[in-house]
BAFI-3210 file (N, C-alpha, C; in Angstrom, 3 decimals, decimal comma, padded with zeros to 6 digits):
// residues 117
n [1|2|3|4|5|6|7|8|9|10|11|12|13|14|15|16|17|18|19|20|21|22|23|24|25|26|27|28|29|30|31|32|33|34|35|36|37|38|39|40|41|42|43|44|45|46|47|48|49|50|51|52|53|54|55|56|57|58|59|60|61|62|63|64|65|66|67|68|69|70|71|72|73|74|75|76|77|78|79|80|81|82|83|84|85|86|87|88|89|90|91|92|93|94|95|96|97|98|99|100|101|102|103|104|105|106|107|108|109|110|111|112|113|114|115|116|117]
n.u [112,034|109,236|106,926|105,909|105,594|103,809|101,550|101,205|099,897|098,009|096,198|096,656|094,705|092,527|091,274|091,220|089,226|086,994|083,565|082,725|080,895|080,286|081,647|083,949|083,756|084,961|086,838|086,253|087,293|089,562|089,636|092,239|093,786|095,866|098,244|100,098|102,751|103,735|105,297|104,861|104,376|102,232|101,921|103,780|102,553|100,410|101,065|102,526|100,349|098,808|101,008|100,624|098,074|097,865|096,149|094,786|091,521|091,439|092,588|092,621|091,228|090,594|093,007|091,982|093,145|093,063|094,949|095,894|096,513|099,143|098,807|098,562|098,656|099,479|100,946|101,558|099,933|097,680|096,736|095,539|096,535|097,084|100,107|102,169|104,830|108,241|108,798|108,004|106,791|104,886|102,834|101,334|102,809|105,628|106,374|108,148|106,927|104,906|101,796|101,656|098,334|097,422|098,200|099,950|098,706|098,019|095,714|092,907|090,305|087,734|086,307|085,589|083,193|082,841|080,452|077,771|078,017]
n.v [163,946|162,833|163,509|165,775|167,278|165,968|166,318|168,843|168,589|167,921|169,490|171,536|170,323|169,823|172,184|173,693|172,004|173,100|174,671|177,064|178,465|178,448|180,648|180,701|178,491|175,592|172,765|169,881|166,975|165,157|162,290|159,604|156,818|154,859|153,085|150,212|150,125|152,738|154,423|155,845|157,521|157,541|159,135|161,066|162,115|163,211|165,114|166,705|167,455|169,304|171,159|172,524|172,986|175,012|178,405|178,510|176,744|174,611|174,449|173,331|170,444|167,079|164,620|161,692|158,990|155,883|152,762|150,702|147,377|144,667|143,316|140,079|138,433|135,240|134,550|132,059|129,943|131,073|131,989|134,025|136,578|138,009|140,367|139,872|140,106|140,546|138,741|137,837|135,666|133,352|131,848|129,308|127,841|128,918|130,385|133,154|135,095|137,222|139,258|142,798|143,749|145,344|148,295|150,280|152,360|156,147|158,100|160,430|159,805|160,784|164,199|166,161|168,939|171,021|171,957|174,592|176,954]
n.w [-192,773|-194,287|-193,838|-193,338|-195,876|-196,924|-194,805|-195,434|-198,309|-197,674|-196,535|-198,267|-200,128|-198,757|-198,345|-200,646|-201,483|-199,803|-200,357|-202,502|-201,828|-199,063|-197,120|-194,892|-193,611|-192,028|-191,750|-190,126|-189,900|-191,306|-193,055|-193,322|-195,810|-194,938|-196,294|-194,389|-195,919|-196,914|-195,818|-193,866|-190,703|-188,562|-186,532|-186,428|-189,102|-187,993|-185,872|-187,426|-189,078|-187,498|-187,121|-189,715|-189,887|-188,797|-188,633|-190,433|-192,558|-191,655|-188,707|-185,852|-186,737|-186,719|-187,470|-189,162|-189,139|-191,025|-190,775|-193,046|-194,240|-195,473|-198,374|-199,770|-203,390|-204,717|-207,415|-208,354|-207,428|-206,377|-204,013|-201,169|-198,802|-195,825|-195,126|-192,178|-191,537|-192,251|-194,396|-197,860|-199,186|-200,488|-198,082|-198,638|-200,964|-200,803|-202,868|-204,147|-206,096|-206,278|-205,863|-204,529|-202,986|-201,490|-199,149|-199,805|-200,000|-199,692|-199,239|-199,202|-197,451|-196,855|-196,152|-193,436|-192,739|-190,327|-187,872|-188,154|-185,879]
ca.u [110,677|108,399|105,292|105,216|105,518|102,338|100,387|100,892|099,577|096,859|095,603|096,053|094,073|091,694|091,188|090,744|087,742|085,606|082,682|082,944|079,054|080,431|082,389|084,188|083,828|086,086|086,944|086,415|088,004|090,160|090,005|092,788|093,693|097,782|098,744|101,587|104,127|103,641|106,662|103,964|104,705|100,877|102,107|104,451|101,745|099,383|101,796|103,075|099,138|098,290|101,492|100,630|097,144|097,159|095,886|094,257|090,212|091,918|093,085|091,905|090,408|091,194|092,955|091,777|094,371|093,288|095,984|095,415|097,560|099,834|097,504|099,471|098,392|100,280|100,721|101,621|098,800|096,434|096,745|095,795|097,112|097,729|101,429|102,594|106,152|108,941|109,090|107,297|106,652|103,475|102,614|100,963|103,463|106,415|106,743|108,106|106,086|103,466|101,536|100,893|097,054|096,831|099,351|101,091|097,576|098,068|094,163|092,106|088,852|087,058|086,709|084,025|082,824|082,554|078,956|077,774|077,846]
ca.v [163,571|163,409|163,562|167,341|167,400|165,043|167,018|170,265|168,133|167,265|170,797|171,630|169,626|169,732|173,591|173,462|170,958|173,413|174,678|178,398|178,604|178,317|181,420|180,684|177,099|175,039|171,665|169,145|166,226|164,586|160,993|159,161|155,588|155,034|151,618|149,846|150,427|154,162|154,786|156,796|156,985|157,781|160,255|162,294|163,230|163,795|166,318|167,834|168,107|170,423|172,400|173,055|173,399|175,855|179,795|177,842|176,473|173,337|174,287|172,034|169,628|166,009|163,718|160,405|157,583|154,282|151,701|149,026|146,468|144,270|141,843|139,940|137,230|134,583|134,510|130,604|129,583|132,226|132,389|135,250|136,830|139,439|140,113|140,832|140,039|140,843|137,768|138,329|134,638|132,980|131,098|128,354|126,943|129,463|131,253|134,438|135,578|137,715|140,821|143,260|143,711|146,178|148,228|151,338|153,855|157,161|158,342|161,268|159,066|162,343|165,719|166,381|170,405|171,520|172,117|176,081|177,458]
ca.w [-192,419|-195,437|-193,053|-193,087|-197,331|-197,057|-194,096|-196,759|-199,511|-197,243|-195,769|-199,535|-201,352|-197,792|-198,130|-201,999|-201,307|-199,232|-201,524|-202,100|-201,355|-197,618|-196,716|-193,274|-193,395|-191,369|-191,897|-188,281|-189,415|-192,633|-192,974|-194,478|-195,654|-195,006|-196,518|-194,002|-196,666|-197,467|-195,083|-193,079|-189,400|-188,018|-185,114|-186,886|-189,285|-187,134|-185,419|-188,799|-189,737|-186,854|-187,266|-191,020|-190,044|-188,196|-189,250|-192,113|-192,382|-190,903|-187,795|-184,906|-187,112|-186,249|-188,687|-188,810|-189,860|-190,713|-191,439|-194,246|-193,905|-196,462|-198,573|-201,718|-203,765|-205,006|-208,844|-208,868|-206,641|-206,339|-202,231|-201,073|-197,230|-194,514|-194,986|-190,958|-191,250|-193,481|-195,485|-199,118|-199,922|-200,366|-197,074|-198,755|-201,468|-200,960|-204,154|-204,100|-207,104|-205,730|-206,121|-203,703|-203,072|-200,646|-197,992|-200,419|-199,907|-199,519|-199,676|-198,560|-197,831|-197,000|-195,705|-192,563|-192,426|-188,839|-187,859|-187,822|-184,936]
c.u [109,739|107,109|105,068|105,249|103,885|101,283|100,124|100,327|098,005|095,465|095,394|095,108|092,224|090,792|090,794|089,361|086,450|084,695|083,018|081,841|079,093|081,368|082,465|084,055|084,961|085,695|087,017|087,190|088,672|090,157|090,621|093,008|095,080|097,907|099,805|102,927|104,646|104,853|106,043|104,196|102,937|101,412|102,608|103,410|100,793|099,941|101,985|101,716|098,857|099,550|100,987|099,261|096,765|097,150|095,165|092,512|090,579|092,393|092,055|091,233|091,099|091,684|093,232|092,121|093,492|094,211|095,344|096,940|097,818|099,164|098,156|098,199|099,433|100,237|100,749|100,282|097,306|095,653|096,784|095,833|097,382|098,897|101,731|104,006|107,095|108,929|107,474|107,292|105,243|103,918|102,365|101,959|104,910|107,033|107,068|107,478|105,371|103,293|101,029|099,574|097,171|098,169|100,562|099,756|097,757|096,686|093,617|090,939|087,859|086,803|085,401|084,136|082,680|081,244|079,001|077,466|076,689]
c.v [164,044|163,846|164,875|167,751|167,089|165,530|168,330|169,848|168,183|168,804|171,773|171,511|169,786|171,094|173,722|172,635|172,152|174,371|175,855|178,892|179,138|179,133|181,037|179,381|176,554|173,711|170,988|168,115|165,669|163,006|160,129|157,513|155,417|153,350|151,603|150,435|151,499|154,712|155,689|156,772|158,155|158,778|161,162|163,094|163,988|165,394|167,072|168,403|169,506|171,377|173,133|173,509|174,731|177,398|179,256|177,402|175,648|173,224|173,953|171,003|168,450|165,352|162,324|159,520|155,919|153,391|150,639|148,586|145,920|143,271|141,739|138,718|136,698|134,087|132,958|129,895|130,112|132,743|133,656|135,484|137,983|139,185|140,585|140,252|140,301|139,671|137,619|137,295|134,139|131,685|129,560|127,432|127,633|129,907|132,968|135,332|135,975|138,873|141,411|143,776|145,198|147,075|149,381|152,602|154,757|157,943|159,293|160,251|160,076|163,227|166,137|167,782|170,325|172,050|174,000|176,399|178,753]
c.w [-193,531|-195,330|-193,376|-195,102|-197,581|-196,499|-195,101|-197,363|-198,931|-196,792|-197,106|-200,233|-200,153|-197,911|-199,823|-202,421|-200,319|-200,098|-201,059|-201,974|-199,744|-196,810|-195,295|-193,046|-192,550|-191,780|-190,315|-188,487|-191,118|-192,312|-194,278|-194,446|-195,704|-194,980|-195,113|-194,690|-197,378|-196,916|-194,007|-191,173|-188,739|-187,017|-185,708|-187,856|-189,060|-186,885|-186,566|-189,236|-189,112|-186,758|-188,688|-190,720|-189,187|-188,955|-190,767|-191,716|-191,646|-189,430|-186,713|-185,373|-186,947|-187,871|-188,190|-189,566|-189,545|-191,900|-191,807|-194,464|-195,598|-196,744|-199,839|-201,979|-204,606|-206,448|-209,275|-208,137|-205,968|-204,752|-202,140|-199,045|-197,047|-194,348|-193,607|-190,624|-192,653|-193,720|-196,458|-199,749|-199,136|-199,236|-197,379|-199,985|-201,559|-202,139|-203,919|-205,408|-207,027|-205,965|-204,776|-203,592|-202,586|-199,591|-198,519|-200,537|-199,661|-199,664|-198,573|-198,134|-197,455|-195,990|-194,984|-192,642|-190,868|-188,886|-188,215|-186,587|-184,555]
res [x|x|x|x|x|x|x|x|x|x|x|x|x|x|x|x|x|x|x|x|x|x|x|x|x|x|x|x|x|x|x|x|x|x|x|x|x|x|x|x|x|x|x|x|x|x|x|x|x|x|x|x|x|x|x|x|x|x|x|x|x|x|x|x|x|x|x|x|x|x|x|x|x|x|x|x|x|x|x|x|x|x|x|x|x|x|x|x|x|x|x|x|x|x|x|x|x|x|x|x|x|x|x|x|x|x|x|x|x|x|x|x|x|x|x|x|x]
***
C-alpha cells in the first residue's frame, strides 16, 4: 500500500509549509488533487493520513480529495474527451494515438491553518 509513503510525503511537506512566525499552529485541512490514474485509492489515504498525522501539527485535520478524471486528446484529429472506461482510443475516429490531458495528479492544492483559539 503506497498510500501511507504518500500520506508521509503529505504531513511532510504539510508541516514544512507552516510559517515559523506561528508557533503552535495547526493545520485544519490539506487539499489535494488525485488524478484517476495515480493508483490512489481515496479511503486508504485518508486512513493512512490520520494515522501518520497524528502527534504532529496535522493531527485531526481533514484531507480533502478531489478526483480529476482521465481527459486525452487525439493526436490525429484533435478530439478531445472524458476517458471513463478502459479503452484508450479516440471516440471520434478511433485512433489510438493520443495524449493524456489530465488523470496522473498527485497535487497538494493547499494547506488551511486552523483558526486560533
Amino acid at each position: 500500500m503506497h498510500e501511507m509513503g504518500v500520506a508521509m510525503q503529505i504531513v511532510e511537506i504539510a508541516t514544512a509549509s507552516i510559517p515559523g512566525h506561528l508557533p503552535g499552529a495547526r493545520v485544519a485541512k490539506v487539499n489535494l488533487k488525485v488524478g484517476k490514474l495515480s493508483a490512489i485509492v481515496p479511503d486508504s489515504l485518508t486512513f493512512c493520513f490520520d494515522v501518520v498525522a497524528k502527534d504532529t501539527p496535522l493531527e485531526g485535520a481533514r484531507l480533502d480529495i478531489t478526483e480529476i478524471p482521465v481527459q486525452a486528446v487525439c493526436n490525429a484529429c484533435r478530439n478531445e474527451w472524458t476517458i471513463d472506461q478502459p479503452a484508450f482510443s479516440c471516440p471520434a475516429c478511433n485512433s489510438g494515438d493520443i495524449t493524456l490531458l489530465t488523470g496522473r495528479e498527485l497535487d497538494i492544492e493547499s494547506i488551511e491553518l486552523a483558526e486560533e483559539e
